[in-house]
Every structure is written in structure tokens, then in C-alpha cells.
C-alpha positions as CSV (number, residue, x, y, z in Angstrom):
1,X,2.8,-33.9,5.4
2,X,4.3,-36.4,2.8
3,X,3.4,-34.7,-0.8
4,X,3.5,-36.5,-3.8
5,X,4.1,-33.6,-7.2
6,X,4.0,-36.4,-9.5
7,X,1.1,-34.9,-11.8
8,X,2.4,-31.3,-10.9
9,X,6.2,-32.2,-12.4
10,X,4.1,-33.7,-15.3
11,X,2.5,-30.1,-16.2
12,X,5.4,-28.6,-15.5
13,X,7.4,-30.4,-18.1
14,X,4.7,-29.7,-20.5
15,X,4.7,-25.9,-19.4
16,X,8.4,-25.2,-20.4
17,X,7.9,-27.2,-23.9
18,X,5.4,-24.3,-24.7
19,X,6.0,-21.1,-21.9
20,X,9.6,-19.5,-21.7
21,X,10.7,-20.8,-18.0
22,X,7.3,-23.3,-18.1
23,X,5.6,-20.1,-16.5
24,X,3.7,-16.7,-17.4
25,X,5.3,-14.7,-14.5
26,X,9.0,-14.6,-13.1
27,X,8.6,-15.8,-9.3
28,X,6.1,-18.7,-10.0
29,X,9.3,-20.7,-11.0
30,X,10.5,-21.1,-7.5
31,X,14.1,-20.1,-8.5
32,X,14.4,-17.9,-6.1
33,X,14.2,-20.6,-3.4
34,X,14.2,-24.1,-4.9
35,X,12.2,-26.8,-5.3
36,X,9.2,-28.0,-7.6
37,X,6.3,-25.8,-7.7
38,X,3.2,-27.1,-7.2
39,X,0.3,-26.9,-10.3
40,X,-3.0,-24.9,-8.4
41,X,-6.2,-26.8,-9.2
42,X,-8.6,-25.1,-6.6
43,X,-8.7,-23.0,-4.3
44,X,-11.0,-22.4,-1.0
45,X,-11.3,-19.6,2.3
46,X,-7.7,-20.1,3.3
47,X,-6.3,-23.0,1.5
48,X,-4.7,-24.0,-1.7
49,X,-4.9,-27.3,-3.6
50,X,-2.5,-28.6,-6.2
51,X,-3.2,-31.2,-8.7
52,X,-2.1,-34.2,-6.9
53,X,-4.5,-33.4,-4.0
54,X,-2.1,-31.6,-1.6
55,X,-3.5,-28.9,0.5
56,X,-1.9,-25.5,1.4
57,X,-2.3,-22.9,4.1
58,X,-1.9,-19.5,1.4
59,X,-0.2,-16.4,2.6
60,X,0.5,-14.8,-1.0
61,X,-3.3,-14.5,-1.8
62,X,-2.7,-13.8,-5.3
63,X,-0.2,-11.5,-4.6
64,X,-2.7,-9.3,-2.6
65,X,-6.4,-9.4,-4.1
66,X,-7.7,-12.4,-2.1
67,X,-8.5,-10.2,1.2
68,X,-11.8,-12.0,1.5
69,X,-10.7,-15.5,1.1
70,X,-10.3,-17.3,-2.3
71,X,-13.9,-18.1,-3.6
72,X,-15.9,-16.2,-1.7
73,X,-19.4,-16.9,-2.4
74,X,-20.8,-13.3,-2.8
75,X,-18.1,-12.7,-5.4
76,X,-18.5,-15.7,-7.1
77,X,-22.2,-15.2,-7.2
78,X,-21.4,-11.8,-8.5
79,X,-19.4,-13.3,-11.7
80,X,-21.3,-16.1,-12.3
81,X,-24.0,-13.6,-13.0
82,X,-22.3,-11.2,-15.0
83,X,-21.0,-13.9,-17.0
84,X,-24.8,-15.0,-17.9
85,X,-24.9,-11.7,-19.1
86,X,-21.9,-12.0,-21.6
87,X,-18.1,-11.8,-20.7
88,X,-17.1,-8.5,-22.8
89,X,-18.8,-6.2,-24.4
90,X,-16.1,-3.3,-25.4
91,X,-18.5,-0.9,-24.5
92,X,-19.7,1.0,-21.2
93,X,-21.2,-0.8,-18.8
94,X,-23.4,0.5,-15.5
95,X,-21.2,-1.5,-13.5
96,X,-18.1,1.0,-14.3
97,X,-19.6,3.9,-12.8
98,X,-20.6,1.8,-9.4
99,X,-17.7,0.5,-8.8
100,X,-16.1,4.1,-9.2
101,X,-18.1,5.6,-6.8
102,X,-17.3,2.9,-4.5
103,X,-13.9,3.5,-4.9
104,X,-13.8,8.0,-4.7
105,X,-15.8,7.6,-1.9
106,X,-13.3,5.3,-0.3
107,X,-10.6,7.5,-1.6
108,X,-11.1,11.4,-0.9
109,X,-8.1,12.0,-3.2
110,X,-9.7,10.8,-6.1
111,X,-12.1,12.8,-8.0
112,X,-12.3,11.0,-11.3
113,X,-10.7,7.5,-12.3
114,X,-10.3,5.6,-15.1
115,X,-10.1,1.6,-15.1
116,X,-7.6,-0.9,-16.9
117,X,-6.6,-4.4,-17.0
118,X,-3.5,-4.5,-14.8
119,X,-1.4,-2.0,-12.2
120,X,1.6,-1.9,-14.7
121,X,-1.4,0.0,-17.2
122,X,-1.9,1.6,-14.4
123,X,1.0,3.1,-13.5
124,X,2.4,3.4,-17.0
125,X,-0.4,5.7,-17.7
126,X,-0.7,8.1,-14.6
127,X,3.0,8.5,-15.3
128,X,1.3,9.9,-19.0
129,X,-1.1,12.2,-17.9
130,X,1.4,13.5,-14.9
131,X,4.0,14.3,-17.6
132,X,1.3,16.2,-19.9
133,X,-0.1,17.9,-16.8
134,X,3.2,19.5,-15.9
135,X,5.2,19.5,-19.4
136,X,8.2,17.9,-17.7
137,X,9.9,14.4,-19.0
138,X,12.0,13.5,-15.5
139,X,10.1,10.9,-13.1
140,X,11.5,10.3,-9.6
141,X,11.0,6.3,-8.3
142,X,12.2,4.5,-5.5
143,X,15.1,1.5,-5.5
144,X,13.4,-1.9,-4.5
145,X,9.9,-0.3,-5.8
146,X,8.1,-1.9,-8.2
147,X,5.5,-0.3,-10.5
148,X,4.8,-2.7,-12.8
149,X,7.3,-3.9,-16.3
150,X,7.0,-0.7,-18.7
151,X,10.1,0.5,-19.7
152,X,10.5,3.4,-17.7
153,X,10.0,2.0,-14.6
154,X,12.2,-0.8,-14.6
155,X,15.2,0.8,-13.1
156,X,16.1,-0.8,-9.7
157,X,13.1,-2.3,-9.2
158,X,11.7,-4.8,-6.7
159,X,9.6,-8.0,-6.7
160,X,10.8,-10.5,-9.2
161,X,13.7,-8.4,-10.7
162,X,14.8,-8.1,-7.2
163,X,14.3,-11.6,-6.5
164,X,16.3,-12.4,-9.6
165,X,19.2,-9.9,-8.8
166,X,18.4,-8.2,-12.6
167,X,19.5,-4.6,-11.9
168,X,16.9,-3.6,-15.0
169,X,15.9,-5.7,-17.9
170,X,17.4,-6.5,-21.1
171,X,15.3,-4.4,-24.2
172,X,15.1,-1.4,-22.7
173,X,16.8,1.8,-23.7
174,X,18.8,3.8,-22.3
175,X,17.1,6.9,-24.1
176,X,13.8,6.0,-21.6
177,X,15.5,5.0,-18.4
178,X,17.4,8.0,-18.5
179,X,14.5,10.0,-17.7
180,X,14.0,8.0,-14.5
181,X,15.7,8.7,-11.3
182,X,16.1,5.8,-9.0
183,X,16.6,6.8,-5.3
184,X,16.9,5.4,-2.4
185,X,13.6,4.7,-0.5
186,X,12.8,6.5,3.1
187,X,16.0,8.8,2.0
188,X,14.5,12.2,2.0
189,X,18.1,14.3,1.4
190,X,18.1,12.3,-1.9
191,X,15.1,13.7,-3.0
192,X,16.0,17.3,-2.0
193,X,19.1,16.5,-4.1
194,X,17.3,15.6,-7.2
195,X,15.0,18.8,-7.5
196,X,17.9,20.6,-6.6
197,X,20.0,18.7,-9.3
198,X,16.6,19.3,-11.6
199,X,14.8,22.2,-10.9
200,X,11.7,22.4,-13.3
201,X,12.1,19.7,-14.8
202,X,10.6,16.6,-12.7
203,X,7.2,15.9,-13.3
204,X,6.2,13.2,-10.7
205,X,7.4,11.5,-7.5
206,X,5.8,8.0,-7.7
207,X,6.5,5.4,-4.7
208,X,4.8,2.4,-2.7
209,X,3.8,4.3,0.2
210,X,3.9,1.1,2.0
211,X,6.2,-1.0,0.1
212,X,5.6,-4.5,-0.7
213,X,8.0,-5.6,-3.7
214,X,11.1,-5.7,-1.7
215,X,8.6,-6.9,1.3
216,X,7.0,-5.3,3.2
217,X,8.7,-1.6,4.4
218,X,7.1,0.9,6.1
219,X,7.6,5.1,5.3
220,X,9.6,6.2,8.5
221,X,7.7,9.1,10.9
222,X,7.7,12.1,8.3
223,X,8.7,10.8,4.9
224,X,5.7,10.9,3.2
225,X,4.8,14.2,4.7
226,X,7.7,15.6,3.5
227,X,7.4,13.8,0.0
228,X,4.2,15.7,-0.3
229,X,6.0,19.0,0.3
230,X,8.5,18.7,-1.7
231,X,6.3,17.9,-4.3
232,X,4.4,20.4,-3.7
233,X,6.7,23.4,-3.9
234,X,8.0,22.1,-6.9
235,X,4.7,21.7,-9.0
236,X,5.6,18.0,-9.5
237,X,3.2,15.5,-9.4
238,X,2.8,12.7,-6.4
239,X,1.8,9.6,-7.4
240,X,1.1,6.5,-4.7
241,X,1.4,3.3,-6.1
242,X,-1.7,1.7,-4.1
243,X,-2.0,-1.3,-6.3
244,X,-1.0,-3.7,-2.9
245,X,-2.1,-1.3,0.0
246,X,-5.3,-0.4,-1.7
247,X,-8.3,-1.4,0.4
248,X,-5.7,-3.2,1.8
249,X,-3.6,-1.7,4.7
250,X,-7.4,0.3,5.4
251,X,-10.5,0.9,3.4
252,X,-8.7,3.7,1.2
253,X,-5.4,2.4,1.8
254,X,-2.2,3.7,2.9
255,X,-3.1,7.4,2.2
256,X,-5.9,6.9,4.5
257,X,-3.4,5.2,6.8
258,X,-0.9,8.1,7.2
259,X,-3.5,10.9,6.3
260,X,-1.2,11.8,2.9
261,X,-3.2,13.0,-0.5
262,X,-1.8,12.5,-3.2
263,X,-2.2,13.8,-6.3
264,X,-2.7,10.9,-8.3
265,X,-3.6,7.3,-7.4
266,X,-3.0,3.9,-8.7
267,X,-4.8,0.8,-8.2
268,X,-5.5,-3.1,-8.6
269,X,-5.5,-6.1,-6.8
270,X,-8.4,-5.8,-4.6
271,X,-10.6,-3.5,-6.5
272,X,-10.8,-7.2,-8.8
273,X,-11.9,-9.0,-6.6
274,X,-8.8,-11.3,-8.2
275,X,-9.7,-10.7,-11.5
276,X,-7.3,-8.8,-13.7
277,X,-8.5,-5.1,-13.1
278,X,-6.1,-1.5,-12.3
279,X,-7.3,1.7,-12.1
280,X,-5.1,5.3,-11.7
281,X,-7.2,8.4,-10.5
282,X,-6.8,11.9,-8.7
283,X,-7.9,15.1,-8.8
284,X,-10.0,16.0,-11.7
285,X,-8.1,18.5,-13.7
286,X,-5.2,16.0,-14.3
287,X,-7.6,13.3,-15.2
288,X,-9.4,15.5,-17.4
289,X,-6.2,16.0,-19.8
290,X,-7.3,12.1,-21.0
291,X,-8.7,11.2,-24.4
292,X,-11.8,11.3,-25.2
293,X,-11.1,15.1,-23.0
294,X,-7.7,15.9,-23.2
295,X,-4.7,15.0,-25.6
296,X,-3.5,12.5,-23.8
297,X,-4.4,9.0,-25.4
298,X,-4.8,5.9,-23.1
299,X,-7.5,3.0,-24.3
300,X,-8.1,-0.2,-23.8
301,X,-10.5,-3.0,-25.0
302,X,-11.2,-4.8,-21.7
303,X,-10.7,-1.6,-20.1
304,X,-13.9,-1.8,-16.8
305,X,-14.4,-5.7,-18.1
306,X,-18.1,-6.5,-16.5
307,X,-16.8,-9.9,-15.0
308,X,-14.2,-7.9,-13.4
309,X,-16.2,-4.9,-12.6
310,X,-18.8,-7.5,-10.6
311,X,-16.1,-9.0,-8.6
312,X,-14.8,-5.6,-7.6
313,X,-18.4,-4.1,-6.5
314,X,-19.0,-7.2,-4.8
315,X,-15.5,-7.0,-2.5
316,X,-15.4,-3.3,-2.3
317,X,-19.0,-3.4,-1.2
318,X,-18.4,-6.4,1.8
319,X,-14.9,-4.5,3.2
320,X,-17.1,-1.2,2.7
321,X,-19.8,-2.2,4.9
322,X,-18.1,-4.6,7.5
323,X,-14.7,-2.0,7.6
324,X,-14.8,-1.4,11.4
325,X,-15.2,-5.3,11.9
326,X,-12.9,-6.5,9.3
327,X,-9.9,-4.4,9.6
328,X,-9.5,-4.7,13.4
329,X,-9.4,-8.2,12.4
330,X,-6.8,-8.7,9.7
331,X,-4.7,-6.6,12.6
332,X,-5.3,-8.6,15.0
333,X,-4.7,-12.1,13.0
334,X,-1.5,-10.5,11.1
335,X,0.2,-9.4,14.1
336,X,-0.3,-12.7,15.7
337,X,1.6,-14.7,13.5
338,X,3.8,-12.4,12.5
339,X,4.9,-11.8,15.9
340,X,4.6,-16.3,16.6
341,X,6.5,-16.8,13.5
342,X,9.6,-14.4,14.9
343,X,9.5,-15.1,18.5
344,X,10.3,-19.6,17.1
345,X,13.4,-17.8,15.1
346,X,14.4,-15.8,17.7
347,X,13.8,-19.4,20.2
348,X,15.8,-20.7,17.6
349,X,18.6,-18.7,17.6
350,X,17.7,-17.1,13.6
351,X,18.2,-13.8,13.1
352,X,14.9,-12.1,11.8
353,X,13.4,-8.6,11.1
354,X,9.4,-9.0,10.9
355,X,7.8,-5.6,9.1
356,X,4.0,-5.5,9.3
357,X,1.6,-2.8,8.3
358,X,-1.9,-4.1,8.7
359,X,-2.0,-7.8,6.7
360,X,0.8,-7.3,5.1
361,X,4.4,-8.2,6.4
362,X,8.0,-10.1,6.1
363,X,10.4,-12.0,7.9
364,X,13.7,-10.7,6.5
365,X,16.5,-13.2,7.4
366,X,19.0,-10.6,8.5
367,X,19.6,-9.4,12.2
368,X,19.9,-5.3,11.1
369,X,16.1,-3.1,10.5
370,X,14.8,-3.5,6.7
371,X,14.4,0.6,6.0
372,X,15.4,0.7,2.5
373,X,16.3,-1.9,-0.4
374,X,20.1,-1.6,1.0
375,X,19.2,-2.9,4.6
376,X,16.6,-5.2,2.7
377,X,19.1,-7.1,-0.1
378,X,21.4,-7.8,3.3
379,X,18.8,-10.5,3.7
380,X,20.3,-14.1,3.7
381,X,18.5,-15.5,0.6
382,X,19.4,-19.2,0.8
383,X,18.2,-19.6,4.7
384,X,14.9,-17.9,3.6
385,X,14.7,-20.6,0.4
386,X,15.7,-23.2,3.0
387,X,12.6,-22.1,5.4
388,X,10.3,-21.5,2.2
389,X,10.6,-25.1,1.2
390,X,10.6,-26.6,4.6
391,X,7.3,-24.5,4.9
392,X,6.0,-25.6,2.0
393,X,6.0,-29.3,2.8
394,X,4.4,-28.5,6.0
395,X,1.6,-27.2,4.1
396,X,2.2,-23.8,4.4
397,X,2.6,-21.4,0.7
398,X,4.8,-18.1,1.7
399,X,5.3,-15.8,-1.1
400,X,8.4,-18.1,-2.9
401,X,11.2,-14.9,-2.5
402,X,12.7,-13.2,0.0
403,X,11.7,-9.9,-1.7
404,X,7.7,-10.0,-1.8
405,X,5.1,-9.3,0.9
406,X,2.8,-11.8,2.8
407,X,-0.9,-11.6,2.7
408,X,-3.6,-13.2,4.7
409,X,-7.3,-12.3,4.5
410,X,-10.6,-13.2,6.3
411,X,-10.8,-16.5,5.8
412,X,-7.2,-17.1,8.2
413,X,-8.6,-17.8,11.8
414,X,-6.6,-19.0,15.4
415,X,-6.2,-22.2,13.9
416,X,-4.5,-21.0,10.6
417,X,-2.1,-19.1,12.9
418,X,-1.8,-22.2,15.1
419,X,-0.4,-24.2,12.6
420,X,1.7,-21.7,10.8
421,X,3.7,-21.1,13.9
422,X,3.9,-25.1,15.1
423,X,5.1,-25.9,11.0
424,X,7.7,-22.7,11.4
425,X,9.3,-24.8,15.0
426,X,9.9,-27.6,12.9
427,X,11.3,-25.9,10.2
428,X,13.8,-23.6,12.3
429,X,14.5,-26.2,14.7
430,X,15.4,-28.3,11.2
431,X,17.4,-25.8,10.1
432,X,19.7,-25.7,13.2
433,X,20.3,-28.8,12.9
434,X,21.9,-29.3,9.4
């Protein structure tokens, strides 16, 4: 398709008068692989449209939450009347408990929650309460993770400060990272080394169990069964970052997937129904150490938001009662053009990698497996930028970095898949010829 971005450069001139960058988040300024990004309008099943009318095939999905398809009529139903109701009320709400049963009952690990406003609240906060529970200051986390932009986990993280090749971030001090020990993911001597190295004195393990801010990797056979030993036998807390994979990878995510429980639990994303809600949760005792309870003081005013709360029940309820028809679906769909995608590289003569758990998954431009973020920086960056913008002006919006995860919901059919595969020959068989 021949786009026109005239009213989209237009915005985007005003944006960086007023927003550092002209954006609100790193990787919406296309740096990573060039071009102009298009301004969203509106947005429809599973399509995109920018403000100069141009229409998009989506596989970012909001970075995850859009599992159903972007205005789905049941969850817009459900704001619209919450939002009659009043948009915040600082107080409880009966939505906040029925949402939370949805979610314990999805997730048998989880015997108490509490909700927030983002995952980084959420992580920042069941890193809190672990280090209460077990009076230890040392956290363990995983290089090419990323759990969010407090201080203390922005140590070799993924997603944008991967996709920006920032090894931390400016502001933070050394007196808080040095608490945090960055490993290498799917490494498990590493992690026997660091009890060893600190015995007594780490008080959680937190890690994507399926890991989707460096893309998408996969635990090998065994590592998170022996992450939950070690953990174990060293009273230190285990803390899955599910903020991607929950409801995502299966109805109560990746520990569900690989039959792992966790002690604690974090969440977001889905559980919004794409509007900005987290939540972190576990077994009851370590829950119970929070304020109004315990000494350990997390708050927040929109905190369980009702607008937020309605578009979670609403989404949890629909993948809740149509699970054995909608995952087996999203498999099926995923692996399709996943697989059509690689086999028009391979055709091509382009090295690629495709990692897939459920409906999520990468290409990773390199011909060696993506186990770790080692094997996963090997990636060749500019050919991916080269096949993101050629993409793009087919009509098709992949995540716009190397480095993050693709998503596809409900809404993408055979013909979705279709076209993403025909726009990918072009844009190989482009490539080859330059």
C-alpha cells in the first residue's frame, strides 16, 4: 500500500515540542528500526488505523493485553457502563473482589492479591513484601528480563533498554543496584553460584518464566523446576513475572503451562482488559505482611480503578468460559504464521530463529538458537529494522525492535495469516535484492 504520514509527521512534530523524544514510552519512537511512526486514531478486531486513514494488521496488541481483539464489544460494554457510574472513586469497589476471584481461581498459587496501576508497581512491590517476608536485602533477576523501570530492577534489562543498547539507566544508584544480581537466563550453575556466593542472604528469585522483553525465550526442560528448588532450600522467595504470559500463554499462564508454583505472582496486561491495571499475589502469609495487615506499606489511589476492574472481569470472564476453545486457537493461528513467516526467510535465503510459546513469538535475525540474552543480542538489528519497515508499509505493525515479543489475539483469522506471510515474500525477496 502507498501510505501518506502527512498528518502523523504533523503530531509528531508537535509531540517532541512538548514530550522528551515526542513520546511517553521508549520504543514508540521507532529508533530502534527507523522510519516515521504512525499517530493511532482507532483501532478494531485485528487492525490499526493511523490518522491519515492507513490501516494495519497489529501483532504488538498493546504490548500484550489485546488477546480478545482491540474493541471488543463486551469489554467496551463493560466500561462504558462503569464509566456511567463514575470513573474513580478512591474507595473499594465490588468489582475488586470479582475480579480477584476470577483471577485465584485461575491461579492456584495465589491465595490473596492486591491490584495496582501498572506491572512495574507490581513488581516493585512483591519485591517489598518478599524482602520483609525473609529479612534479606539481595534479589536475584535475569539479563534481558524486564520487570518494569524501578530502580532496582534496571540492571541488564530487556525491552526498550535492550532495544536501546542502555546497559542500566542514568539516575540510579549504585547503592540499590548493588543489591541486584543480574544472571544469565536458562543458566542454572549461575544460580547455584549466587546462593553459594550468598548464603542467607537472597531474598527472592524473580524471572519471566516465558520471556518476552528480549522476545520471546522459552525456560529449557528443567530450569524452572530447578529454580523452584533452589529456592526452595534456600527460604528465598520465587517470584514469576506473569505480567505478559498471564492468561496469556494459558488461562493461569506460564505456571499453569509448566506446572511451577510460585510463591509469589505478578500481573497486568490482560487482567485490564487494556486498561492500565497490575496486580502481584501468592500465598497468603506473605501477602498478609501488607499495610493495612502487616508493616509493609504499598498504596495507591487508582489502585482496583472500576473502569479498569470492568474491563478485566469482562476479559477474564470470556477466556474463562471459552478456554478450551480459545486457546487451541491462538495455538493453532500463532504457529501458522510463525512457522509461514520463517519458512519465506528460510526460501529466501535469511537466516532466522522463530521462538513461540502459545501467541507469543520472534523471528530473531541470526542463524544460532535464542536461549539466553547472549545468543539473543547476536541478532542482526539493522536487517530486522529493514523487514520492520518494509512490513510496515505492507500494512503489517510488528513490535518496532528486535528485542520485544509478538502478539496476536482472537480477532487474527486465515486471512490475517494469509497476508502476513504474502507481505513478508515481498519484503525478504526485497531485501535480497538491495
Amino acid at each position: 500500500m502507498s501510505r501518506s504520514l502527512t498528518k502523523s509527521h504533523e503530531f509528531q512534530l508537535r509531540a517532541e515540542r512538548l514530550l522528551p523524544g515526542g513520546v511517553d514510552s521508549p520504543v514508540r519512537a521507532f529508533r530502534a528500526v527507523g522510519g516515521a511512526p504512525p499517530f493511532l486514531v482507532r483501532a478494531k478486531g485485528a487492525y490499526l488505523w493511523d490518522a491519515d486513514g492507513n490501516r494495519y494488521l497489529d501483532y504488538f496488541g498493546s504490548w500484550g493485553p489485546m488477546i480478545l481483539g482491540h474493541a471488543y464489544p463486551p469489554v467496551v460494554e463493560a466500561i462504558q457502563k462503569a464509566a456511567a457510574n463514575g470513573a474513580s472513586f478512591g474507595a473499594s469497589t465490588p468489582a475488586e473482589g470479582e475480579l480477584a476471584e476470577m483471577v485465584v481461581s485461575a491461579f492456584p498459587s495465589i491465595e490473596k492479591l492486591r491490584f495496582v496501576s501498572s506491572g512495574t508497581e507490581a513488581t516493585m512491590s512483591a519485591i517489598r513484601v518478599a524482602r520483609a517476608f525473609t529479612g534479606r536485602k539481595y534479589i536475584v533477576k535475569f539479563e534481558g528480563c524486564y520487570h518494569g523501570h524501578s530502580d532496582g530492577l534496571l540492571v541488564k534489562a530487556g525491552s526498550g533498554v535492550a532495544t536501546f543498547g542502555i546497559p542500566g539507566s542514568a539516575g540510579v544508584p549504585d547503592e540499590i543496584v548493588h543489591f541486584t544480581l543480574a544472571l544469565p537466563y536458562n543458566d542454572l550453575d549461575a544460580v547455584e553460584a549466587a546462593f553459594r556466593a550468598h548464603p542467607d542472604e537472597i531474598a527472592c528469585v524473580i524471572l519471566e518464566p516465558v520471556v518476552g522483553n528480549m522476545g520471546c525465550v522459552a525456560p529449557v526442560p528443567g530450569y524452572l523446576e530447578r529454580l523452584r528448588a533452589i529456592t526452595s532450600v534456600a527460604g528465598a522467595v520465587l517470584i514469576f513475572d506473569e505480567v505478559m504470559t498471564g492468561f496469556r500463554v494459558a488461562l493461569g499462564g506460564a505456571q499453569a503451562l509448566y506446572g511451577i508454583e510460585p510463591d509469589l505472582t505478578t500481573l497486568g496486561k490482560i487482567i485490564g482488559g487494556g486498561l492500565p491495571c497490575g496486580a502481584f499475589g501468592g500465598r497468603a502469609e506473605i501477602m498478609d505482611l501488607l499495610a493495612p495487615l502487616g508493616p509493609v506499606y504499598q498504596a495507591g489511589t487508582l489502585s482496583g480503578n472500576p473502569l479498569a476492574m470492568a474491563a478485566g472481569i469482562a476479559t477474564v470472564s470470556e477466556l474463562s468460559a471459552r478456554a478450551r476453545e480459545i486457546y487451541p486457537e491462538l495455538e493453532r493461528v500463532s504457529a501458522a504464521v510463525a512457522s509461514g513467516v520463517a519458512a519465506e526467510a528460510e526460501a529466501a535465503g535469511i537466516s532466522v530463529i522463530t521462538n513461540r510459546v502459545g501467541s507469543m513469538f520472534t523471528w530473531f535475525f541470526t542463524k544460532d538458537p535464542v536461549t539466553d540474552w547472549e545468543s539473543a543480542s547476536a541478532s542482526d538489528t539493522a536487517l530486522f529494522g529493514r523487514f520492520h519497515r518494509a512490513m510496515l508499509e505492507a500494512g503489517v505493525w510488528l513490535p518496532p525492535s528486535q528485542f520485544e515479543a509478538m502478539f496476536l489475539g482472537t480477532a487474527h483469522g486465515d486471512a490475517e495469516v494469509e497476508a502476513t506471510i504474502a507481505a513478508a515474500k515481498v519484503a525478504f525477496a526485497e531485501d535480497r535484492r538491495k
